[in-house]
Structures are given as C-alpha cells and as structure tokens.
KOLVEX-424317 format. One record per residue (C-alpha): x, z, y; residue number from 0. Coordinates in Angstrom, 3 decimals, m for minus. Each point is the difference from the previous one (the first is absolute). Example, Ala and Ser with C-alpha at 12.3 -4.5 7.8 and 13.67 -1.06 7.14 Angstrom:
residues 2
PT        xx        zz        yy    n
PT    12.300     7.800    m4.500    0
PT     1.370    m0.660     3.440    1
***
This chain:
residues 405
PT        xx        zz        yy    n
PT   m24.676   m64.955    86.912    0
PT     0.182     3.529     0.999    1
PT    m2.610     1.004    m2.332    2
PT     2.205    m1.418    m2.750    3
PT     2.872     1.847     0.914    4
PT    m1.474     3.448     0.417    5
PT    m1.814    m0.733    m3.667    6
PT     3.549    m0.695    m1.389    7
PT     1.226     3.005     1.755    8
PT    m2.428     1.941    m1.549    9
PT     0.627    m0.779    m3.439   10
PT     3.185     1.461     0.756   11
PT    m0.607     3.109     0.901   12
PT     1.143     2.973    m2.789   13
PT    m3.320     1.483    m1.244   14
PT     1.039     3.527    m0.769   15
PT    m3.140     1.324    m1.085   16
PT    m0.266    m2.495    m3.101   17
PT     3.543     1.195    m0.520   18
PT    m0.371     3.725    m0.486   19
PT    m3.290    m0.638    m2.007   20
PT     1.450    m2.324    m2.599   21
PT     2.855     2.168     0.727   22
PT    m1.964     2.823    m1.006   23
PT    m1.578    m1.337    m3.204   24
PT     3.419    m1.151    m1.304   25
PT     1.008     3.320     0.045   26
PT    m3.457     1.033    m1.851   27
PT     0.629    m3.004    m2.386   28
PT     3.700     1.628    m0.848   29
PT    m0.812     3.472    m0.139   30
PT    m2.441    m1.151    m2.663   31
PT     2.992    m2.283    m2.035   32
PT     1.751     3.492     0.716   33
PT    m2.647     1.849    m2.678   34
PT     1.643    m1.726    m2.811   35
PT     3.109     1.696    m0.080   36
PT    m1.485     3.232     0.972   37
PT    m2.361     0.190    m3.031   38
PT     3.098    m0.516    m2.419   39
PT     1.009     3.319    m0.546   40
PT    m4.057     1.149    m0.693   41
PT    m0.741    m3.527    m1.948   42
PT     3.325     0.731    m2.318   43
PT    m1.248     3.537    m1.088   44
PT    m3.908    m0.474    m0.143   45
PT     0.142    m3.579    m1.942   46
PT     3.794     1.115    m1.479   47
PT     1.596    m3.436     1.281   48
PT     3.461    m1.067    m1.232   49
PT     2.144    m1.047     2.861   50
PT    m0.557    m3.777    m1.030   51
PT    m3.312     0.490     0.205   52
PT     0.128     0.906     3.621   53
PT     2.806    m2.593     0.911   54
PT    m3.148    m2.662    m1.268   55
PT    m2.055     1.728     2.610   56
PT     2.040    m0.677     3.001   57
PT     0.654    m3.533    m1.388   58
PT    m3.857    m0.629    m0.491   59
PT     0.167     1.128     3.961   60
PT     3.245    m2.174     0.814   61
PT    m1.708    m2.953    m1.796   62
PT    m2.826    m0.278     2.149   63
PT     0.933     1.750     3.436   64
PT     3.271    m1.642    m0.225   65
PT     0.098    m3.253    m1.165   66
PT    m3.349    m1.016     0.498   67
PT     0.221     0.014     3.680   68
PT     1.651    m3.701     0.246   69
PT    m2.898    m0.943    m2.135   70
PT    m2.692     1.544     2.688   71
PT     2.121    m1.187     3.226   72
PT     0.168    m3.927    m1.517   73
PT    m3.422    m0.110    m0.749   74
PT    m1.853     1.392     3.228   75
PT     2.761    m2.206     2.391   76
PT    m1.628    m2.968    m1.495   77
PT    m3.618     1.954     0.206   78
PT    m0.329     3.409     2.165   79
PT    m2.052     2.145    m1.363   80
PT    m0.360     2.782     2.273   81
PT    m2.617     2.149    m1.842   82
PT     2.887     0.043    m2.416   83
PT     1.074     2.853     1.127   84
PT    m2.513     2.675    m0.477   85
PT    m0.657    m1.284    m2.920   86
PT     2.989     0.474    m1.375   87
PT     0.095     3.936     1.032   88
PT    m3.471    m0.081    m1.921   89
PT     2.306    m0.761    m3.083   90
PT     1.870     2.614     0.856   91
PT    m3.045     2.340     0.582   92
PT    m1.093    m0.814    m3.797   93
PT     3.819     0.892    m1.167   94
PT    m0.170     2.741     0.974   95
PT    m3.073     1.397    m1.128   96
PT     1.373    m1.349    m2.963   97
PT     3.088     2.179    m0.011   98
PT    m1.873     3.148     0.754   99
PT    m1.803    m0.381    m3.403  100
PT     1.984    m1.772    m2.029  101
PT    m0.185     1.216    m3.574  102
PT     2.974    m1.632    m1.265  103
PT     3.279    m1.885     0.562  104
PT    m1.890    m3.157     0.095  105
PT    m2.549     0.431     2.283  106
PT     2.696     1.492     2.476  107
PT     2.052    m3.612    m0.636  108
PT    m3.455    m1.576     0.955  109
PT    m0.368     2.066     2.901  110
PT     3.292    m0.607     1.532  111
PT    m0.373    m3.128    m0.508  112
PT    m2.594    m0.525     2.316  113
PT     1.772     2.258     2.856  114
PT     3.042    m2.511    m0.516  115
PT    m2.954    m2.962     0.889  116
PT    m1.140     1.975     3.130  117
PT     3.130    m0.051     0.943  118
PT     1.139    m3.111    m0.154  119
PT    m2.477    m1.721     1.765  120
PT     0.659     2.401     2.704  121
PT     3.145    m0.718     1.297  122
PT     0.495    m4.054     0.293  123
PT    m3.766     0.580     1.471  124
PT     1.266     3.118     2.472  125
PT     2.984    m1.923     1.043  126
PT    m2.470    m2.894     0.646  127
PT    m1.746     2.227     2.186  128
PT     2.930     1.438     1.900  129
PT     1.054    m3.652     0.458  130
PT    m2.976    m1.010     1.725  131
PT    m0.085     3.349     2.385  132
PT     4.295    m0.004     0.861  133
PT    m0.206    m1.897     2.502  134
PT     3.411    m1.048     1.054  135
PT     1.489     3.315    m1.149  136
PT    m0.403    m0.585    m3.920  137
PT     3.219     1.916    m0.906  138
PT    m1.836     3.115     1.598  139
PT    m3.860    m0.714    m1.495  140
PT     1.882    m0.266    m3.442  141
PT     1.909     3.309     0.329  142
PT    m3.124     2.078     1.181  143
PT    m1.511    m1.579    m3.050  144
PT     2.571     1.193    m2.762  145
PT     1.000     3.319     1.472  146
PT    m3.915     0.589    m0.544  147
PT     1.039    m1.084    m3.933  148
PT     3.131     2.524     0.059  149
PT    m1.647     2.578     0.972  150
PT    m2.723    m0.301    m2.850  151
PT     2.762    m0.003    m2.918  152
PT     1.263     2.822     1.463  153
PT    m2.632     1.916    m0.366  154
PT     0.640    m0.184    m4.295  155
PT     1.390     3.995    m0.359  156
PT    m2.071     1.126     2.232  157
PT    m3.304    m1.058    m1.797  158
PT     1.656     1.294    m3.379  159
PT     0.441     3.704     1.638  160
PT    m3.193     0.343     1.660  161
PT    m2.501    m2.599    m2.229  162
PT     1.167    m1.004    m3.186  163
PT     1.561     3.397    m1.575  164
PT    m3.365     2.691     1.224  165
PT    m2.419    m3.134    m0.805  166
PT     1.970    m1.932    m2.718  167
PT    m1.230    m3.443    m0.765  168
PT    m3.569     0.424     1.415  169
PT     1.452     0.841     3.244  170
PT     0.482    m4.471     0.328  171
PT    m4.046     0.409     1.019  172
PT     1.692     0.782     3.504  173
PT     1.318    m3.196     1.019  174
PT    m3.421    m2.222    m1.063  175
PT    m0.732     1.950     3.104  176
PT     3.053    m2.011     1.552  177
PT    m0.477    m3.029    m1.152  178
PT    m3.607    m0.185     1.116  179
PT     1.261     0.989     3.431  180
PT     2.477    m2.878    m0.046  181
PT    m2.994    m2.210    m1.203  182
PT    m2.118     1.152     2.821  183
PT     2.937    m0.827     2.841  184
PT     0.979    m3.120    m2.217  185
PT    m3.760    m1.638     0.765  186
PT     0.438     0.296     4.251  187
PT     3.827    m1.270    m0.946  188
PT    m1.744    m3.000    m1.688  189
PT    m2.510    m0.440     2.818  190
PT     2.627    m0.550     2.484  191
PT     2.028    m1.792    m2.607  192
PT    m2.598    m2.688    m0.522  193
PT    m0.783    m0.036     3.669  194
PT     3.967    m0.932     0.406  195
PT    m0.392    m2.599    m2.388  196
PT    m3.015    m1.849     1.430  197
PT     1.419    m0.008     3.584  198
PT     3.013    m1.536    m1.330  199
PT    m1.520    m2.879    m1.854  200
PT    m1.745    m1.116     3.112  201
PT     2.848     0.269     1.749  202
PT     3.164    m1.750    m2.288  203
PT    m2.569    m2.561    m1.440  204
PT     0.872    m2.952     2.415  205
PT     3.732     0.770    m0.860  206
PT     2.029    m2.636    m1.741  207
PT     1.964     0.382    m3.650  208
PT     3.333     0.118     0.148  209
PT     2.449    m1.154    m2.614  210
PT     2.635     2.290    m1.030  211
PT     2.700    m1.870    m0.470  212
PT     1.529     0.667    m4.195  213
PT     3.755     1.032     1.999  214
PT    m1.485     2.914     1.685  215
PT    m2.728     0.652    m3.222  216
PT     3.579     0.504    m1.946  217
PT     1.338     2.019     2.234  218
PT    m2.811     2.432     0.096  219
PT    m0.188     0.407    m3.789  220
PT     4.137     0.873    m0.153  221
PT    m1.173     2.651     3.317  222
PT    m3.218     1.304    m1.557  223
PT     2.620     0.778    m3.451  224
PT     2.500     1.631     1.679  225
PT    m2.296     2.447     1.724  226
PT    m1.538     1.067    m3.233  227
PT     3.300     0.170    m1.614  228
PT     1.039     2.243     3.143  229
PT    m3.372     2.380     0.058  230
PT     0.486    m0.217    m3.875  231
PT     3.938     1.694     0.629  232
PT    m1.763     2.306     2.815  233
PT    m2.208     1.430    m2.747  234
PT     2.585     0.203    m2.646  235
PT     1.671     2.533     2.220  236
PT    m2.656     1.710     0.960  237
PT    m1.410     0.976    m3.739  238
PT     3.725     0.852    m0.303  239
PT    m0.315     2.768     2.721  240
PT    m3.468     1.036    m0.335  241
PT     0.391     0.188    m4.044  242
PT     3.537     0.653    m1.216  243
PT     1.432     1.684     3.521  244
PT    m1.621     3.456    m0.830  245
PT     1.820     0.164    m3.684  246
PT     2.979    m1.104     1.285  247
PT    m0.294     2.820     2.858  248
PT    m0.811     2.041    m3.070  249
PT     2.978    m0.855    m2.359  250
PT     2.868    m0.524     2.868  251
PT    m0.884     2.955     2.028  252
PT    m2.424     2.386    m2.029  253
PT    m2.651     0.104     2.825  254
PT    m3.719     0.899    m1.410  255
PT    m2.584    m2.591    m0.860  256
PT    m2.269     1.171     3.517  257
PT     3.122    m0.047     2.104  258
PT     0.742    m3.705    m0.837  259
PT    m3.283    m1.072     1.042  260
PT     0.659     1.065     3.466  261
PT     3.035    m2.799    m0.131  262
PT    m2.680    m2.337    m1.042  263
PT    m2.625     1.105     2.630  264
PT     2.305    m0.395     2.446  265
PT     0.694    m3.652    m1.145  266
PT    m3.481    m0.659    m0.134  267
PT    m1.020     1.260     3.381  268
PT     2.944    m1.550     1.577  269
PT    m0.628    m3.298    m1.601  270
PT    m3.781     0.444     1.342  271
PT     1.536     0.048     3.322  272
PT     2.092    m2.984    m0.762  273
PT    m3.286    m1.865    m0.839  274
PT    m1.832     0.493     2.776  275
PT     3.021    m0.438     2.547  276
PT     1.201    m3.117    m2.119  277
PT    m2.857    m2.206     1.297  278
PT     0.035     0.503     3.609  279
PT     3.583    m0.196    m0.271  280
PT    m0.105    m3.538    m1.542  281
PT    m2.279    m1.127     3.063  282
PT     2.478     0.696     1.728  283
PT     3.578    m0.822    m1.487  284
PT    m1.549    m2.569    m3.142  285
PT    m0.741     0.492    m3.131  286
PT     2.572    m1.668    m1.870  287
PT     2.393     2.458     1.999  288
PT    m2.109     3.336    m0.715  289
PT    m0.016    m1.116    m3.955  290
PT     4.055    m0.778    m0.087  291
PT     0.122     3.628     2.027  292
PT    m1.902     2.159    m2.645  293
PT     2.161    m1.469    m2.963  294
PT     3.463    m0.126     1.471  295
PT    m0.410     3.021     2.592  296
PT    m1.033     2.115    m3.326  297
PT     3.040    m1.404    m1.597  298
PT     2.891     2.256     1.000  299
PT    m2.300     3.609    m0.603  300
PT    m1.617    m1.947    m3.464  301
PT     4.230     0.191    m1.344  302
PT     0.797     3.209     1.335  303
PT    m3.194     2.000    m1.134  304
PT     1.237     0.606    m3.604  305
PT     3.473     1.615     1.144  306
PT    m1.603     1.928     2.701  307
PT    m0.992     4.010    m0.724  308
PT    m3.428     1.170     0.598  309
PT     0.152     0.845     3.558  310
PT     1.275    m3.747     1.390  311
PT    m2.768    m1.180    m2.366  312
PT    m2.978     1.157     1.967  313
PT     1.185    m2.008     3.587  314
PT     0.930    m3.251    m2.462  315
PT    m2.896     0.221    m1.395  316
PT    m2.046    m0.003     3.413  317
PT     2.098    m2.813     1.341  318
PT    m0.187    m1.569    m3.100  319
PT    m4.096    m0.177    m0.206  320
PT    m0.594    m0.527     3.540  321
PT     2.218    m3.031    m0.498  322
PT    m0.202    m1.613    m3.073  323
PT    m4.136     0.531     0.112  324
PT     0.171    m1.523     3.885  325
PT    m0.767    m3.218    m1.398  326
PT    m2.674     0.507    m2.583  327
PT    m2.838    m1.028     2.819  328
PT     2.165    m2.735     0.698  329
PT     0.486    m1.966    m2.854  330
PT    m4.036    m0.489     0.041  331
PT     0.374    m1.530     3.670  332
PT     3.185    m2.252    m0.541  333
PT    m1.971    m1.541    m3.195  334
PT    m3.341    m0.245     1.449  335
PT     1.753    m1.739     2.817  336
PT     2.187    m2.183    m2.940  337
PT    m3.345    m1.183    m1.596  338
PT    m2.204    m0.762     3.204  339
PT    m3.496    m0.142    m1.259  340
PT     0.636     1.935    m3.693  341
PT    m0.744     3.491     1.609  342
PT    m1.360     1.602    m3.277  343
PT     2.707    m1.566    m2.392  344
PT     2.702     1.038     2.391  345
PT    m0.717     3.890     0.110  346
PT    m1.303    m0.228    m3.528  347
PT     3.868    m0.760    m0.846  348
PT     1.694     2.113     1.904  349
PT    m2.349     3.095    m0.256  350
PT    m0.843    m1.086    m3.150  351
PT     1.476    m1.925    m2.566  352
PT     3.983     1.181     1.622  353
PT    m0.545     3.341     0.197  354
PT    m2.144     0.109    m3.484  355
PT     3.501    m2.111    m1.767  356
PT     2.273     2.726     2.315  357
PT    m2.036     2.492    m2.187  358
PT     1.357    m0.853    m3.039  359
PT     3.294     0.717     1.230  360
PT    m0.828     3.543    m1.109  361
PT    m0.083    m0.684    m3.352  362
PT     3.019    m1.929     0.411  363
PT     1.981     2.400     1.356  364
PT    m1.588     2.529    m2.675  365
PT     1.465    m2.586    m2.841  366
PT     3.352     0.125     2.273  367
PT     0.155     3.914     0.287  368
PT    m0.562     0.808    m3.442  369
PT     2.750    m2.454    m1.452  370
PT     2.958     0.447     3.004  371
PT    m1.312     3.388     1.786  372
PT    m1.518     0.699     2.702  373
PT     3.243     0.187     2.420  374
PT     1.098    m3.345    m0.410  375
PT    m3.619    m1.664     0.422  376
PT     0.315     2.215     3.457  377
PT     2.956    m1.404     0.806  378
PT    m1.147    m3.591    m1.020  379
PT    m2.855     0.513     2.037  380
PT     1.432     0.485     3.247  381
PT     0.971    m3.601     0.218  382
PT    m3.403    m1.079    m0.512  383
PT    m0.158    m0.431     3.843  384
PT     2.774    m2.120     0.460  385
PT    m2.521    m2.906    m1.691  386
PT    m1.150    m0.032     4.122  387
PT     2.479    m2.195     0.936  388
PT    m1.965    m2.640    m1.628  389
PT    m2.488     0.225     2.688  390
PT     2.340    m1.678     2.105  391
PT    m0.698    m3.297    m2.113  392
PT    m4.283     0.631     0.871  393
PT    m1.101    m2.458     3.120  394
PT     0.353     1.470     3.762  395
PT    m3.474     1.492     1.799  396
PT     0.931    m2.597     2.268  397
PT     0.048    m3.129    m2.425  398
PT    m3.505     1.957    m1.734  399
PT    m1.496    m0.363     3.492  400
PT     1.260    m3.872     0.296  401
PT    m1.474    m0.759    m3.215  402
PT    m3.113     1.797     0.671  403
PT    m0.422    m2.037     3.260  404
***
C-alpha cells in the first residue's frame, strides 16, 4: 500500500527539465514561424511580390500552423504518436531548405507550407508533453512552455537586421541548422514521451469506463465555445495594438515609425511577463478567475488608451500587456482540464485554431480602418475586453475538478 502511494506521488511531481527542453524547442519552433515575416521585405523586391501575393503567404502559413492543429490534437488523443514530433520539425527542416532556394513565388508557397505542417503537429503534441510532466502545477508547466513560444516570434526584426537584409533570401539556410537541432532534442523528448505512455497503459488499464452523462457533455460544448469566442476577442485586440496602434501613434501624435515600436515592445515584453506569471497565478487563485482578470482588468486602460497622449501610453500599455496576455497560458490549462482525456484537440484549439481565427481580425480591422478611419476602429477596439465578462458564464475550477473526479 505504501508502494502505491509513493508511485502516485511520484507521478506528481513537476518535471522541470522536460519543461525547459520542450520549452526550449518551442521557442526554436517559433523563431523559425518568425522567418516568414522577416523574409517579406527581401522576397517582395527579389521575386517583385504584390502585397496580395504576400498576404497568400502568411495565409498558406495560417492554414496549416493555425487551423490544422485541432486536426493533429484529435487524431493523436485517440492514437499518440510520440515520434510525431520530430518528425514534424523534419517538415520544417525541408521548408526551409526550401525557402532558401526557392526560385519562384510558388515554390516559396510550397515551402511555407510545409513549415505551417511542422508546426502544427508541434503544439497539441508539446502541450501533450507538458501535460504529462506538470505535475500538479499545470498552469505553471504550460506558461514555461509558451513564454519559450513568445520569445521565438520576437525574435522576427531582429533576424531581418542581422540575417535576411546582408544575406537576403539565401540567408533561410540558417535555421535548417535550427530545425535539425529541434529534431535532434525532439527524438530524447519522444523517448521519454513514449516511455510516459507505456507506464501509463500498465497502470490505468484495470480502470473502469465511465459514462459522461449528455447534461454535463452539453455543458462542456456551450464552455469549450465561449472560451474560443473569449481568446478569439483577446486576439482581436491584440492585432489591434500590435498592427494599427503604431499608425494611430503616427497620425494622432506625429511620433516616428521606430519610436512607436518601442510602445509595442513594451506591450509585448510586458505581456511575456503576463504569460509566464498567468499560470502559476491560476494554481493558485483558478483559472476561470485569472481568464475573467486579463479581460475585464484590461478593460478600463483598453477605453482610455485612445484619448491618452504619448507619455500615459507607455505605463497603459505595460499594464495593459502584462494583463490582458496573463491568461494566454491559461486558456490551454482551463480547456485541457474542460476536455479530460482530449489533450491534443484542446491546445490545438486554443493555440491553434482561436488564435489562427483571432488572426483574421487583422484583416478585419484593415476592412474597418480603411472605410471609418483608423480613430474610431481605436476607439471601438477598446471595448473589445469588456467581452470578459462572459467568462463568468464558463464552469468553476471547482465544478472542473468534481467532474473530473
């Protein structure tokens, strides 16, 4: 009986090493997504793209990074496939190879493409993996895990300064480099992985089937909705600050295009902050409450910012990201622990498929800009948040952890 106990004690325990390494290789994994952008500006003038044609490059990526994720995450919860993984970064190996000597606009499509499939098997299978080594502090294993991810796209100007504009398109060749690295680590991730896997069939196969009962399947379909719709609001505002907030700093105030990206660094790095805080945080006070804070705490400074000057921007804007971004590890936790079982297909539609939809909201807001101006989309905007209080209406950590027992 002992024995017992101190095994199920031990599958408890937080493995922090498998969390910096798949920690690490999501940030590899993003700083590679990252390239795509950064070519632009060399890919427009070498292969002399029209701006559509570039807008069908980051939708090839969207496509399958994006919305292919639910896809990956439904199919390996009813089969894990944990060599999944590096092979997937050998896609994106072979993209980008691809990219470096593209010839033509084609090819380059092709080549994203298969970057976009890299990445999507990735992340249901990473959050998989974080899953298995959290332990019982999940809200913390999930924010080590994105920050890792954050940290990667943020590395997009700084690989157009010092790779893309002395190498131009060749200088891609770099991050095969990368993504064999990531391949490399992905294959002792998979080891353990597997390992995981095995111990846990011997262990849960004695364990009866439970029926869930069609009340409670109902009510986790109208919860699982309105936490998409509320990462989907999340994202709308944050394209609208990390896209249109520089031109409206630009047109209101007459600041220079490097100066406004300071305002959005700042947002950025504060809102990294907020991710990696937000977990822990949610161990501690609940999800459900960390998710309403992000939204409604934002609320206030998300009405305010387009009145303010440019000084009383920069501290609303670090508030603002550390908050609203708080909950971005979150989300991942409260739905893997909405859809017990459905690891994959629960980060694949939060990270994923939300997030890939909030995406659009760019061009949405584009649409919106050009036909009303920029100022009142701003304003319009800032009331995005407000959509939180919806996330009063998703079930209590406490009724996720009676349903769960």
């Amino acid at each position: 009986m002992e024995a017992a106990v101190q095994k199920q004690n031990m599958g408890q325990i937080t493995l922090y090493r498998i969390l910096f390494i798949i920690g690490f290789v999501h940030l590899l994994n993003d700083s590679i997504q990252a390239v795509i952008p950064a070519v632009f500006p060399i890919l427009e003038k070498s292969m002399n793209l029209t701006y559509m044609q570039l807008g069908f490059i980051t939708f090839s990526l969207q496509l399958t990074a994006s919305l292919l994720q639910p896809a990956v995450g439904f199919y390996t919860d009813k089969k894990p496939m944990p060599y999944l993984l590096p092979i997937g970064l050998t896609c994106t190996f072979f993209g980008m190879l691809g990219l470096a000597f593209a010839p033509n606009y084609w090819i380059v499509l092709v080549s994203v493409f298969f970057v976009g499939i890299g990445s999507a098997v990735f992340h249901p299978e990473g959050s998989r993996v974080v899953h298995l080594a959290a332990g019982e502090r999940k809200g913390l294993a999930q924010s080590i895990f994105q920050v890792g991810g954050n940290a990667g796209q943020s590395l997009a100007p700084i690989m157009t300064a010092l790779i893309f504009v002395p190498m131009g398109q060749f200088g891609a060749i770099w991050f095969t480099l990368i993504a064999g690295m990531a391949v490399i680590v992905l294959l002792y991730i998979a080891n353990w992985y597997k390992e995981k896997l095995d111990s846990r069939k011997k262990t849960s196969a004695k364990k009866a089937v439970v029926q869930v009962p069609a009340a409670r399947k109902k009510q986790v379909k109208i919860g699982l909705m309105l936490l998409i719709f509320l990462v989907f609001a999340r994202s709308w505002y944050h394209a609208a600050i990390t896209n249109f907030y520089p031109f409206y700093l630009i047109h209101e105030h007459g600041l220079s295009i490097s100066k406004t990206q300071l305002y959005i660094f700042i947002f950025l790095a504060a809102g990294a902050i907020g991710t990696f805080l937000g977990g822990p945080l949610s161990d501690r006070f609940g999800r459900r409450n960390i998710i309403a804070f992000s939204m409604l705490g934002s609320a206030p400074l998300a009405v305010i910012l387009p009145y303010v000057n440019e000084f009383w921007a920069i501290p609303i804007m670090l508030i603002n990201g550390f908050i609203i971004l708080s909950s971005f590890s979150v989300v991942v936790v409260y739905a893997q622990e909405l859809m017990p079982g459905k690891i994959g297909t629960a980060s694949g539609l939060m990270v994923g498929l939300a997030f890939g939809l909030g995406a659009l909201g760019s061009v949405v807001l584009g649409a919106l800009a050009d036909l009303f101006g920029l100022k009142p989309v701003m304003i319009a905007c800032g009331f995005l948040p407000f959509i939180g209080m919806l996330s009063m209406l998703l079930p209590s950590d406490q009724k996720l952890k009676e349903w769960t027992s």
